[in-house]
PAMI-57298 format. One record per residue: y, z, x of N, C-alpha, C in turn; residue in one letter. Coordinates in steps of 0.2 Angstrom, whole numbers, plus 5000, padded with zeros to 4 digits. Each point is the difference from the previous one (the first is absolute). Example, Ala and Ser with C-alpha at 12.3 -4.5 7.8 and 13.67 -1.06 7.14 Angstrom:
PAMI-57298
497250395066500650004996500650005004a 500549964998500650015004500550034996s 
***
This chain:
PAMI-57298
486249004983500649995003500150045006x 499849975006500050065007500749975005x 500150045002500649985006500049955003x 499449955001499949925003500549974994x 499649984994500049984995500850004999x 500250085000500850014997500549945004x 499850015008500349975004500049924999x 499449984996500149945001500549954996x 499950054991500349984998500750024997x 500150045005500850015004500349945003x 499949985005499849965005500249934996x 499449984996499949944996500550004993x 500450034998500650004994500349945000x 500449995005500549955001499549935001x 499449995000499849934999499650014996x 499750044997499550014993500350034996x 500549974994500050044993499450034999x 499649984998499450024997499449995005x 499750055002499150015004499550054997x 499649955000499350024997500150054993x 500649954998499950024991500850034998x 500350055007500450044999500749995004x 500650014995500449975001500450055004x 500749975006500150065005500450044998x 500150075003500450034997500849984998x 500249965001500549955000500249984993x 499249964996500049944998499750014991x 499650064999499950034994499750055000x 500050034994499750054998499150015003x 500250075005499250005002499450044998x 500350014992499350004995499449964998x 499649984999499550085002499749995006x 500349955007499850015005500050045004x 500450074999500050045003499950064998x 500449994992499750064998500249964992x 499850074997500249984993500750024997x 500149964994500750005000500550084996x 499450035001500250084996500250045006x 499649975007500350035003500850005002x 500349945001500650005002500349994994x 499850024995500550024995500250074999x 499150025003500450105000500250005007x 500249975006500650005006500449994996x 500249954997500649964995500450084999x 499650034998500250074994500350055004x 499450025004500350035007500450025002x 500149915002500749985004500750014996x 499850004993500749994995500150104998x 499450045002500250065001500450025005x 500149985007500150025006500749975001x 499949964996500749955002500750034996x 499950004992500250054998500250095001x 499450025001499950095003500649985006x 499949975006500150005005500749985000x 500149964997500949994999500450044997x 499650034995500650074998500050055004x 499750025001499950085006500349995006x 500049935003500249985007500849984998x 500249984995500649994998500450054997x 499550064997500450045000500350065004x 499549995007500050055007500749965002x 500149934999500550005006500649994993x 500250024993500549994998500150094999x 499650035002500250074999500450005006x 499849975005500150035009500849985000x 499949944996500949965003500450054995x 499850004995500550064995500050065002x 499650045003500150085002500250015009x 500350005000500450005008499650065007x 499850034994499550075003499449995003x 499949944996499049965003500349975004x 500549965003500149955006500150065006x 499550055003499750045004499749965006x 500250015006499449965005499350004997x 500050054999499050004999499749974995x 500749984994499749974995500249935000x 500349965008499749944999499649965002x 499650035002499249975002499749994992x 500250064995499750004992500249924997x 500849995002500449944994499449965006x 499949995005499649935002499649994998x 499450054998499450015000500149954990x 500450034998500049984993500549925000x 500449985005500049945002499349975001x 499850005005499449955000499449994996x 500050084996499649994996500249974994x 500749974996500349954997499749945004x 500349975003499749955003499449995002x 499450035003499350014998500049964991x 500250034996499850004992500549935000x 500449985002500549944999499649935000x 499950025008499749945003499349995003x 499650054995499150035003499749994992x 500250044995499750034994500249944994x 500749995001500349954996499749924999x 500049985008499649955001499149974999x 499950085000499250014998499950004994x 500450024997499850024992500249934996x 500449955002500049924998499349975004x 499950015004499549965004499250024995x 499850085000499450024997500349984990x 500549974997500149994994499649915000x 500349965006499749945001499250005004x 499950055001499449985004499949975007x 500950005004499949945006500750035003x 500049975005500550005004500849944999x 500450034992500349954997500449985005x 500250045003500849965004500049995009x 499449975000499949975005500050045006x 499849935007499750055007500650035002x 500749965002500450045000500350054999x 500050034993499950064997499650055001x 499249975003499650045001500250045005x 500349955004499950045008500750044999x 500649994997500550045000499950074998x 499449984994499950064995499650075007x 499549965002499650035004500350055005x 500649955004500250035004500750044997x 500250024995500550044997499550064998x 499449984996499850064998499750055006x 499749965006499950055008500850025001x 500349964999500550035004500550074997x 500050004993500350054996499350064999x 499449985001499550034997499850055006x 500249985008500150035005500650045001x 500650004998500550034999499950054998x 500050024993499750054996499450045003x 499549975002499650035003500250065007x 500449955005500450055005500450045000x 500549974991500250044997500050104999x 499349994999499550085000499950035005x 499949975004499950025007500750035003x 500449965001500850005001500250094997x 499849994993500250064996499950055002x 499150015001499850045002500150035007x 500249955004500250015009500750045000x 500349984994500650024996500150085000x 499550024996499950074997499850025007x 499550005002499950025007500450025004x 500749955002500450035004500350044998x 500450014993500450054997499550064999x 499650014999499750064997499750035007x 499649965005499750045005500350025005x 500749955002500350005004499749995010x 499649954997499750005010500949985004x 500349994998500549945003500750095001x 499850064997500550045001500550014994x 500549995001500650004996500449934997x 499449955005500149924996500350014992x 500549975000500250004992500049924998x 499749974996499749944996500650004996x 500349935003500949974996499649934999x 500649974997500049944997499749935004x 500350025006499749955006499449984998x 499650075002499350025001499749974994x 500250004994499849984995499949934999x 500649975002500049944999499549965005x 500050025005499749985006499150004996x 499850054998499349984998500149984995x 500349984996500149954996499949925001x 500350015007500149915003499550015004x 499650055002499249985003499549994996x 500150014993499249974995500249924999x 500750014999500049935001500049935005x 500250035005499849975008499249965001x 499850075000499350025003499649964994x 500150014993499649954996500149925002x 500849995000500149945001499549955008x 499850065004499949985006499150004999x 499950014998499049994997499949954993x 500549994995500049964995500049935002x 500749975006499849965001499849935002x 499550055005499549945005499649944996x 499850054994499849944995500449934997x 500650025000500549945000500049965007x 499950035004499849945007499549995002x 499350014997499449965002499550075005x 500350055000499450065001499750034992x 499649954998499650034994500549974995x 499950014993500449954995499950054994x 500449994994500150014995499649964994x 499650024997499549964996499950034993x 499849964993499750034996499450045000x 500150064997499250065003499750014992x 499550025000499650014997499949964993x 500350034995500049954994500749954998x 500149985006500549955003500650004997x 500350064995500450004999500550045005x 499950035003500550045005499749975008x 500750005003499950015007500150025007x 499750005005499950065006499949995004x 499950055005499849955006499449995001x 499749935003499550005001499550035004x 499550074995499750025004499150004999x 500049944996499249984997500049945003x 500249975004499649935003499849985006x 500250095004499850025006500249955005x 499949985006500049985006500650045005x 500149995005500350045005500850034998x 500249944998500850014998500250014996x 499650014993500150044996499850074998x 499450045006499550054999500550035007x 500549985005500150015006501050054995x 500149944995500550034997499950064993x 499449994997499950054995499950065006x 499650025004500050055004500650025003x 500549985001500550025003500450014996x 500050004994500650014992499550064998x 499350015001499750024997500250095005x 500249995006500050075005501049995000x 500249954998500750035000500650024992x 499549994997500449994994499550074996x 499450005001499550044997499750075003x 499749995004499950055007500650055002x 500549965002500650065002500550034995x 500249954996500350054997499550054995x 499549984996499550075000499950055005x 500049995004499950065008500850024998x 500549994999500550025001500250054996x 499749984993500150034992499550065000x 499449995003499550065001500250065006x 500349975006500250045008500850054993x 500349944998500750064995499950054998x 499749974994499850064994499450075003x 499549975004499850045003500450075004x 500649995003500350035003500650034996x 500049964994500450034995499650064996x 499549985000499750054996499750085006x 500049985005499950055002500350035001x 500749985002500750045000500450054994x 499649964996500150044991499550064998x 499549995005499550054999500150085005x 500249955005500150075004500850044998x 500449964996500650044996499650044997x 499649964993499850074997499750045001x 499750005008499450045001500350075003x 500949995001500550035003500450034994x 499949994995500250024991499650014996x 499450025002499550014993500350034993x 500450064999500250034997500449964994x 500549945005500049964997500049954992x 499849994996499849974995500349934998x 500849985003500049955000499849965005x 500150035009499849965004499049984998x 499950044997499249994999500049944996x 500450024996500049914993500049955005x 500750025003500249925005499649985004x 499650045002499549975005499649944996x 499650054994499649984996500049914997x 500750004999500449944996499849965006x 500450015005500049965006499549965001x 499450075002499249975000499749944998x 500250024991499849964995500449934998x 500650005002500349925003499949965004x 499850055006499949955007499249985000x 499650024996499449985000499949954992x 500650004996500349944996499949955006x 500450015002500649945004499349965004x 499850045005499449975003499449964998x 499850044995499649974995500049964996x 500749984998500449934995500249955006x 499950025009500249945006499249974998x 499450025003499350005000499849944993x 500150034995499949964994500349954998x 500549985004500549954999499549955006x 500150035006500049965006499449995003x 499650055001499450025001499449934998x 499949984993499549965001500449935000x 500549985001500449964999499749955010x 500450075003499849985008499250035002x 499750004997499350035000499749925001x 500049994993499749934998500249945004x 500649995002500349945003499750025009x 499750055002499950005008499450015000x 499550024994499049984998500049934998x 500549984997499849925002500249945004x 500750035005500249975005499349985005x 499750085002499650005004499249994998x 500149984993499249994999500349944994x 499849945004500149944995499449984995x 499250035004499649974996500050054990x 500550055001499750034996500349974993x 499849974993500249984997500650044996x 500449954999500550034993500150014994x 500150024996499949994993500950004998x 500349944997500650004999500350044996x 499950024995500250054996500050095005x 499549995003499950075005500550015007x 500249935001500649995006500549994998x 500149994992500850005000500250074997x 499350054998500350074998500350055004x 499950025008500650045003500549965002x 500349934999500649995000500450004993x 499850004996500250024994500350084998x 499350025003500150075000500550045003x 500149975006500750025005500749984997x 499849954995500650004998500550044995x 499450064996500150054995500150055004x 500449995007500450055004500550014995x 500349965001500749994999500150014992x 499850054998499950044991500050065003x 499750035004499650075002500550005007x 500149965004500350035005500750044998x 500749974995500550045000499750074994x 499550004997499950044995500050075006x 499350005006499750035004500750055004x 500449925005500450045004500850004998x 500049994994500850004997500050044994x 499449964994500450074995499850055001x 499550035005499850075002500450025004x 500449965002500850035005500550054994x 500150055001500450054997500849964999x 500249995007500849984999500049934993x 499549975003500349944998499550004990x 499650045000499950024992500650034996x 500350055003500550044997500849944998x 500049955005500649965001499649954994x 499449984998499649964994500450044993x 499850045001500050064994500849994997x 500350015005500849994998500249954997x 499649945003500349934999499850004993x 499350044998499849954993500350044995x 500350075000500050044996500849974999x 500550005007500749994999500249944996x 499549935001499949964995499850014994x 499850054998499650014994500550024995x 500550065004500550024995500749985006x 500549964998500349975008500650074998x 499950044996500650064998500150065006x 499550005005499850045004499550054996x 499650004995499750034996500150095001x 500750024999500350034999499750064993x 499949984996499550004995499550014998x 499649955005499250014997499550045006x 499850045000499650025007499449955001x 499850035006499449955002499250004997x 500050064996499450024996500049954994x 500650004995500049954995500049945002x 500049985005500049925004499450004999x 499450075002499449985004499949995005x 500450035004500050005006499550045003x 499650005004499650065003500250055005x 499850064998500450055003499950005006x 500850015003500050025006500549945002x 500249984996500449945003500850005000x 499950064996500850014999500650005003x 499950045008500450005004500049925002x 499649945000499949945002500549994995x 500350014995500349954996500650054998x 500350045007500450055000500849935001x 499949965004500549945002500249974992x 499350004997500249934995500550054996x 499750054996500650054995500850015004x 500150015005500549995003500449955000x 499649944998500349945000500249995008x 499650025008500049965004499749935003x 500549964998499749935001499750005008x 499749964999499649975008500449965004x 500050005006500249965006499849925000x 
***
């Protein structure tokens, strides 16, 4: 199955149910034609992990946010986006996948495919810019190139509405005939096409491929670069120090989290799709081309773990929530040691005994 082949019977769906044996992604299940049926039953499983994981953790970032008044911070709403779109990614990417690899096909039709396609680039780029935005974010506020700039709500909102713009304005040419949305790999999901080569669609993966992938990585890497160097020459001004030596240390070890969890996510996803944009003869193997889009989808489990529960403010405001629920008396009574709480959380849960409600 090579990039000619793919394209052809892409191409030929809508006049051939069935060519040379095998039925289109449309029209049945595409075992054992394209692979065997254990493979997309462990996608099936996968995707019923991700969809799951991904919807409580994403849904719990943004009902802590709306109940503690203290996380609605400019800086922390790039965070509720990021775990908005990553709902959505899992709504309308994960959810649709894991019915399709359960049947083996593309149950709910071309129209669905191409909606699906183009929701999942378009949320699945959000979040993506999302990190970048954050990271440009922290940069401002920690290094200060800009002075005494102070980062309000505008500010916030403003690159809020740029991941969304900016996705919207690369997602959708495919909807008008620059390139298309099609079934990829083991034809249960869909993408854009960037396996069937020719001008207008290698002309389009290259330019999503340097404005969706390319810069905001440059941008994620130029931040934290400058973050981290500015954190080093603090402590290098504090040796004596012992917690600015920790904070550095943590720092360090997040920010090469963060980047290393963008790379593993996105990395072979737009790897693969521009080695065969640009090289049609090399063959595909389908099970092999629908695993970094798969893969990218298991952002949205690890992204709010990475860049939200490792967030102090919005951990401590978690802690409140589960513990004030646990005993709604204001646990006035119980400390946080008999709960199990882990130490050090104590003053985090100084609100809840108090009995002060949240905003």
């Amino acid at each position: 199955w090579n990039g000619n082949q793919g394209e052809m019977q892409v191409s030929n769906t809508s006049q051939a149910p069935v060519q040379h044996g095998t039925p289109s992604a449309f029209d049945g299940p595409q075992w054992p034609h394209l692979a065997p049926r254990s493979i997309y039953t462990s996608v099936a499983v996968l995707m019923g992990i991700v969809v799951c994981s991904a919807s409580f953790v994403n849904g719990l970032v943004i009902v802590v946010s709306i109940r503690y008044k203290k996380l609605r911070s400019p800086l922390n709403y790039i965070l509720v986006n990021l775990a908005v779109a990553d709902l959505l990614v899992t709504f309308f990417g994960s959810t649709i996948s894991f019915s399709n690899n359960i049947n083996g096909f593309f149950v709910l039709g071309k129209r669905v495919c191409k909606f699906e396609g183009f929701m999942v680039s378009l949320t699945g780029i959000v979040g993506l810019w999302s990190l970048a935005i954050l990271a440009f974010e922290r940069y401002i506020v920690i290094c200060k190139p800009m002075g005494d700039f102070r980062f309000q709500h505008k500010h916030a909102v403003m690159g809020c509405a740029f991941t969304w713009i900016w996705s919207l304005l690369w997602t959708t040419p495919p909807m008008l005939g620059w390139s298309s949305y099609v079934p990829e790999g083991l034809r249960t999901s869909c993408g854009p096409n960037w396996y069937t080569g020719g001008s207008n669609n290698n002309s389009y993966i290259l330019t999503l491929f340097i404005t969706c992938f390319i810069i905001p990585l440059s941008l994620i890497l130029f931040s934290y670069t400058n973050l981290l160097m500015t954190l080093r020459t603090v402590a290098a001004q504090q040796k004596e120090s012992e917690t600015t030596q920790r904070a550095e240390r943590e720092v360090t070890r997040m920010v090469i989290a963060m980047v290393m969890a963008f790379l593993i996510c996105w990395l072979p996803y737009s790897t693969f799709a521009m080695v065969v944009a640009t090289n049609n003869d090399i063959p595909i193997q389908p099970t092999l081309a629908s695993l970094p889009s798969y893969f990218s989808k298991t952002a949205t489990v690890y992204n709010p773990i990475i860049y939200i529960f490792m967030n102090k403010q919005f951990r401590d405001c978690l802690l409140k929530m589960m513990y004030c629920n646990r005993n709604p008396s204001g646990m006035q009574k119980t400390s946080p040691a008999m709960l199990g709480a882990p130490k050090g959380i104590s003053s985090a849960l100084e609100g809840c005994r108090n009995k002060v409600t949240p905003s």
